[in-house]
C-alpha angles and dihedrals in degrees: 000000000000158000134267142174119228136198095293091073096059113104092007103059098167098176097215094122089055086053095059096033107121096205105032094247090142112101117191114220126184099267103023141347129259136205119229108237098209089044101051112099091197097243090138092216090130092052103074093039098065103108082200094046091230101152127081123154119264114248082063085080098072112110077011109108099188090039092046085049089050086045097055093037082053091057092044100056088065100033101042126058111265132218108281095023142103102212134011112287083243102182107311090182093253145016090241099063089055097034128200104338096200084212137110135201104256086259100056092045092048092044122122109159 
């Protein structure tokens, strides 16, 4: 199991979810954040800070179009090459090390609601 964040995120982007989050799996894009689902350790601190309400967990996807589609771009901004980069973000043990990435996955770029 683990986190996600979902649409409501993009364009809003808050960070207090990074703020409360115990092992630094939260990634800040340039739209929206994403967890990094083989960093999450499943505490669900982030979950009840988000003022938009834009993390669920992920085995809630499943039968949810918009949240499967979250689930599987999740999984994209740390497995595909982003905008800006040479080679996928992969899992670099913390968001700090890497710092804001100003980029977004093409789905959340080209994301409109």
């Amino acid at each position: 199991m683990s986190f996600v964040i979902g649409p409501a995120c993009i364009d809003v982007n808050d960070r207090a979810c990074v703020d409360v989050c115990p092992v630094d799996c939260i990634y800040v894009g340039d739209r929206k954040s994403y967890i990094n689902p083989a960093e999450c350790i499943d505490c669900g601190a982030c979950e009840p800070e988000c003022p938009v309400e834009a993390i669920f967990v992920d085995r809630t996807a499943r039968g949810d179009e918009t949240r499967t589609l979250f689930l599987n771009d999740s999984k994209d901004f740390f497995t595909e090459v982003l905008p800006g980069r040479d080679e996928p973000l992969g899992s670099p043990g913390g968001a700090h090390k890497v710092g804001d990435l100003n980029a977004d996955t093409a789905m959340v770029t080209g994301y409109d609601g």
